[in-house]
N, C-alpha and C positions, 0 to 999 in steps of 0.2 A: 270858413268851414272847418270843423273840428277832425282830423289825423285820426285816422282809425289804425288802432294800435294793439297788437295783439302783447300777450308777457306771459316772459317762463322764468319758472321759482320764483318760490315766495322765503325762502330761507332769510339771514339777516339782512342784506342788501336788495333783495328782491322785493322783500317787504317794504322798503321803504319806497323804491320806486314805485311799488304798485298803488301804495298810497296816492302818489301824484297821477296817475292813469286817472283813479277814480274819481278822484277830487277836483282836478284842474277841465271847466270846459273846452280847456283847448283840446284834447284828445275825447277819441271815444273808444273805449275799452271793447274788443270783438272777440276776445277769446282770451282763457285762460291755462296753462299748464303746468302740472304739479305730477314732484315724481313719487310722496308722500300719500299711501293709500288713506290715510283718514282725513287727508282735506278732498280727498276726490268729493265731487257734486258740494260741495260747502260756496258759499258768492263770494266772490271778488272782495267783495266791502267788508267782510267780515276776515279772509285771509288778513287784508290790508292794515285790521284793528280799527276801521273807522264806522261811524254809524251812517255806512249808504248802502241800500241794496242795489246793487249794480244788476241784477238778473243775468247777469253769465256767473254760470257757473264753472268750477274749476274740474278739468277733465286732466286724465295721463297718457293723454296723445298726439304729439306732436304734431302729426297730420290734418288731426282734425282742427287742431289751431292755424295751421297754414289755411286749411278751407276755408275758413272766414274772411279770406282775400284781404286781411291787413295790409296799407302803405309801409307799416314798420313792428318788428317785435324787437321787442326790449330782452333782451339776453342775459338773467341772472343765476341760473344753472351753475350746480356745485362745477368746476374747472378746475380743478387742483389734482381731485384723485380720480378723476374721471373725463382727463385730458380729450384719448381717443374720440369719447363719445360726443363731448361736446361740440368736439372740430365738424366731425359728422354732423351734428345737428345745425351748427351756421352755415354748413356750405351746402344740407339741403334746403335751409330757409332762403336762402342766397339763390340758389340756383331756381327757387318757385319764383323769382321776380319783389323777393319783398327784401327789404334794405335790413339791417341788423343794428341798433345799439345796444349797446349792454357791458358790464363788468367783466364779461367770464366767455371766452377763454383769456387769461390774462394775459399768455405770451404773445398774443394778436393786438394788445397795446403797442405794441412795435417791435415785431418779430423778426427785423432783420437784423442778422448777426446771432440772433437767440435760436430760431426754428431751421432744419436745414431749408435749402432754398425751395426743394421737391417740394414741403407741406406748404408755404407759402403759393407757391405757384397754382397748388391745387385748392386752395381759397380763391385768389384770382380769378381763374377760369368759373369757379361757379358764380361768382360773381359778375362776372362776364358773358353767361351762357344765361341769365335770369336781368342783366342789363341795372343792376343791384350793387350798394354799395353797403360798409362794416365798420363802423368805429366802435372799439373796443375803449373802454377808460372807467375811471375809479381816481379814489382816492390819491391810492400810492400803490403798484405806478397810472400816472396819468394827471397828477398834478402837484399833490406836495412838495415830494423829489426830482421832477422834472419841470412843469412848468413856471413853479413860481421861483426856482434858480434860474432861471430864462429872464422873468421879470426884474428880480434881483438884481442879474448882474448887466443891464440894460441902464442900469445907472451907474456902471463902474465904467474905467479908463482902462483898467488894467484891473486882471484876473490872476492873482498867483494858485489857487485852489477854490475846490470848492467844494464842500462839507456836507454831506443830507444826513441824518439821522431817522428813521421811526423807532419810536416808543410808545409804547402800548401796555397795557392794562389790560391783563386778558381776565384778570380775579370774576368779571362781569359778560364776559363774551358765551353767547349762545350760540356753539360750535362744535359738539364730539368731537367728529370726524378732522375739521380743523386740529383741534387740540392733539390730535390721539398721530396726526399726521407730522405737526412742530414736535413731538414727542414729550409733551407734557404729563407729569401721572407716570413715568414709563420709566425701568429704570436705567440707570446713569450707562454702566455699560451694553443698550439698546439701544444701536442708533437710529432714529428715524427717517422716515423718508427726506424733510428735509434738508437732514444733514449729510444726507448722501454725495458722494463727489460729483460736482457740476448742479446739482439741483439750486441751491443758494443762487448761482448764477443767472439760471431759468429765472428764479423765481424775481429778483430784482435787478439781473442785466438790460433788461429793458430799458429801464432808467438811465444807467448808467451808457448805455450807447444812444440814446436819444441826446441826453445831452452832449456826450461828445459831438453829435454831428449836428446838433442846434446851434454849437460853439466851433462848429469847423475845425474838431481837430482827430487826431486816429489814435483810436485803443493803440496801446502795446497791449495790454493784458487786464483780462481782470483775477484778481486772485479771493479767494476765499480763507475763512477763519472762524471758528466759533467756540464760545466757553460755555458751560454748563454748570448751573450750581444744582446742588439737592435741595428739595424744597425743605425746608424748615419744622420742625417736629410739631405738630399740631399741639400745643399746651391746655388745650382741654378748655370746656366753657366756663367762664368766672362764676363765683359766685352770685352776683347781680345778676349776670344773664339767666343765669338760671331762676333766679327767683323771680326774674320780669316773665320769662317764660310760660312759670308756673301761675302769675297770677295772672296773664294772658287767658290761659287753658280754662282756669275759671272764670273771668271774666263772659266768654265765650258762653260755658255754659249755664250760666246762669241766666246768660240772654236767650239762650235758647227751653230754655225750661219757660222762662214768660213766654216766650212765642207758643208753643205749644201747649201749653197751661190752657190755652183760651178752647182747644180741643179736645178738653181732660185726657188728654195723655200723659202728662211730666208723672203724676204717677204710676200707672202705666208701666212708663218706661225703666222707671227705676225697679217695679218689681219682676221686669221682665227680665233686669240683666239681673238681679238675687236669685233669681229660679234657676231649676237646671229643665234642661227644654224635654223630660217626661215628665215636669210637674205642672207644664203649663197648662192653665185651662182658661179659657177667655171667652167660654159659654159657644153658643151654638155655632154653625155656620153663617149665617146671616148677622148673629152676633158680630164674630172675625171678618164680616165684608163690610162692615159698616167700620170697624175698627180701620180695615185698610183703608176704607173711603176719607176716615179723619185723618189718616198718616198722608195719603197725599196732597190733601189741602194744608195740612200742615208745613211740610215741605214745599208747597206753591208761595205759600204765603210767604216763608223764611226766603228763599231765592227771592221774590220780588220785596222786600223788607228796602226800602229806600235808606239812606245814611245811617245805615248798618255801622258803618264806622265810625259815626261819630256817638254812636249810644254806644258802642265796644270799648270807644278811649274814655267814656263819662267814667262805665263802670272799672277801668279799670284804673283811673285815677281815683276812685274811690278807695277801693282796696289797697292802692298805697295807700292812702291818708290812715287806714284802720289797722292793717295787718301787722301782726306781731310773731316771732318766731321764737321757741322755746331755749333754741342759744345762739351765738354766732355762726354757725356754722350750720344751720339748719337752713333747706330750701323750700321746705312745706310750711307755709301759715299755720299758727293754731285755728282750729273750725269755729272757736269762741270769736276768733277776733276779727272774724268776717262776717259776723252779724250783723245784718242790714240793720241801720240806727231807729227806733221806734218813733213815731212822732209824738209830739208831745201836743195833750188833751186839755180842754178845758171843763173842768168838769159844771162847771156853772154853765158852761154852754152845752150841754149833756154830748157831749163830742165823742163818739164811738171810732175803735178801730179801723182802717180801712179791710174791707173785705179779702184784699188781693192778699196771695200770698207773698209771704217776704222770706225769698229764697237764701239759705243758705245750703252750695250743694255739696260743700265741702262734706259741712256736718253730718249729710244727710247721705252721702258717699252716690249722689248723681252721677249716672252714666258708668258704672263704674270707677268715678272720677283717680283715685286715688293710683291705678293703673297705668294712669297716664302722665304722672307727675313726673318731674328729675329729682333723683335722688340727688 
């Protein structure tokens, strides 16, 4: 019988777990919460990024996720700047009789020595008063830096030290509030929450007292330390990127001019952006409803456009193959040298033209195009 399982936050770690709710039949997903008003009412499967419709939808109320009488919630709720809140939220889930795993609150990965003993005792008791148990774990801490030094050193004789590191790559991490909290972006003398005196300690003494006492032996102390560099002067985009950029932009529209072409609009549209909007006239009203009616068939069509990408990289290794730029240092294509190649006729075979048109929107200054180049 499949664990009915309820999950809060869908943020970067929640997401992932919530994936596995959806996906795995060993659980069944009974409720979801988000503290993000534009996921409210959105499905599960979709928070998750995968193609399942789960039919729960994601609500911002804790309660009403507990009503769903889950065996267990999964607990991924931001815990870092919103400590209080979160404690609050496991020891009401706790105290309803429903059991707890999750990431967040982190200092609940092993809070003894880290939380005074008063906030641990008052997780207990709700846990106790609802017959409910909590494992808190992650990453780090809860297993890099703690348990696989465990395993590690389970093949040693003898232990003179023992060394953890994380390092991380935040260039890629979807985080603000993380970010803005480690003090990243912020300058040198602003100290962050982080670096606040005893915070560092909070944040990864867990580890470091778990393994003491997986290794049987007693803190004297933990001490802290940390350096700060400036981040490095942004040197501006190269040449090349900008010119991939550039021929990106067109690429794009040029694809998009065939798309809507088929709904005579690409003209249209080009001389709707030449016009100033008291000179437009686009004939009657019914005329302008019917124009609407093509625009968002137009837009249907392009949204559902299958391997979009791979007609995007055709044309756009094309336009390298063809584009020329009037000196070294130019990031604009000449409009001559993206001239779609004409085919070639047999006149013996009385071989005509192809009707379509053969866009160039450079030339033709599409969408405004030139607006939107790097200089």
């Amino acid at each position: 019988m499949a664990i009915r399982v309820a999950h809060v936050g869908t943020g970067n770690v929640g997401r992932l777990a919530l994936t596995e709710l959806v996906t795995n039949p060993q659980f069944e997903l009974t409720g979801l919460c988000v503290s993000t008003p534009e996921k409210v009412g959105k499905d599960a499967g979709a928070l998750a990024g995968v193609d399942v419709a789960t039919g729960i939808a994601a609500v911002n109320d804790l309660d009403a996720v507990i009503a769903t009488r889950p065996e267990c919630v999964v607990y991924c709720a931001m815990g870092d700047t919103r400590l209080p809140d979160a404690m609050k939220d496991v020891m009401r889930i706790l105290a309803a009789g429903i059991n707890v795993v999750g990431s967040s609150p982190g200092m609940l990965q092993y809070p003894w020595g880290v939380m005074p003993d008063k906030y641990i005792d008052r997780v207990e008791d709700a846990a106790r008063q609802g017959n409910s148990s909590i494992f808190i774990n992650g990453v780090d801490p809860g297993f890099i830096n703690d348990l696989i030094p465990f395993a590690l050193a389970s093949t040693c004789q003898r232990i003179e030290q023992v060394r953890c590191m994380e390092i991380a790559d935040y260039a890629t991490y979807d985080g603000a509030e993380v970010m803005h909290y480690m003090g990243f972006g912020r300058p040198l003398d602003d100290v962050p929450m982080l670096l606040l005196p005893g915070v560092l300690s909070i944040a990864w003494g867990g580890a470091i007292r778990q393994l003491a006492a997986g290794l049987g032996i007693e803190l004297d102390e933990i001490t802290e330390s940390y350096e700060r560099e400036p981040a490095p002067e942004f040197p501006g985009i190269s040449l090349a990127a900008r010119r991939n950029i550039n021929l990106a932009i067109i690429s794009f529209a040029e694809l998009l001019c065939e798309n809507v072409d088929a709904y005579g609009l690409a003209a249209r549209a080009k001389e709707a952006v030449a016009r100033r909007v008291h000179e437009m006239n686009f004939g009657t009203r019914p005329d302008c409803e019917a124009y609407m009616l093509r625009v968002q068939k137009a837009q249907t069509a392009v949204s559902n456009q299958k391997q979009i990408t791979v007609a995007l990289k055709a044309k756009l290794e094309r336009l390298r193959a063809t584009c020329e730029y009037r000196n070294n240092a130019d990031t604009v294509p000449t409009a001559d040298s993206l001239a779609p190649p004409l085919p070639e006729l047999d006149p013996a075979k009385n071989e005509k033209p192809p009707g379509a048109a053969a866009w160039n929107v450079l030339a033709e200054d599409y969408w405004d195009l030139y607006t939107l180049l790097l200089r």
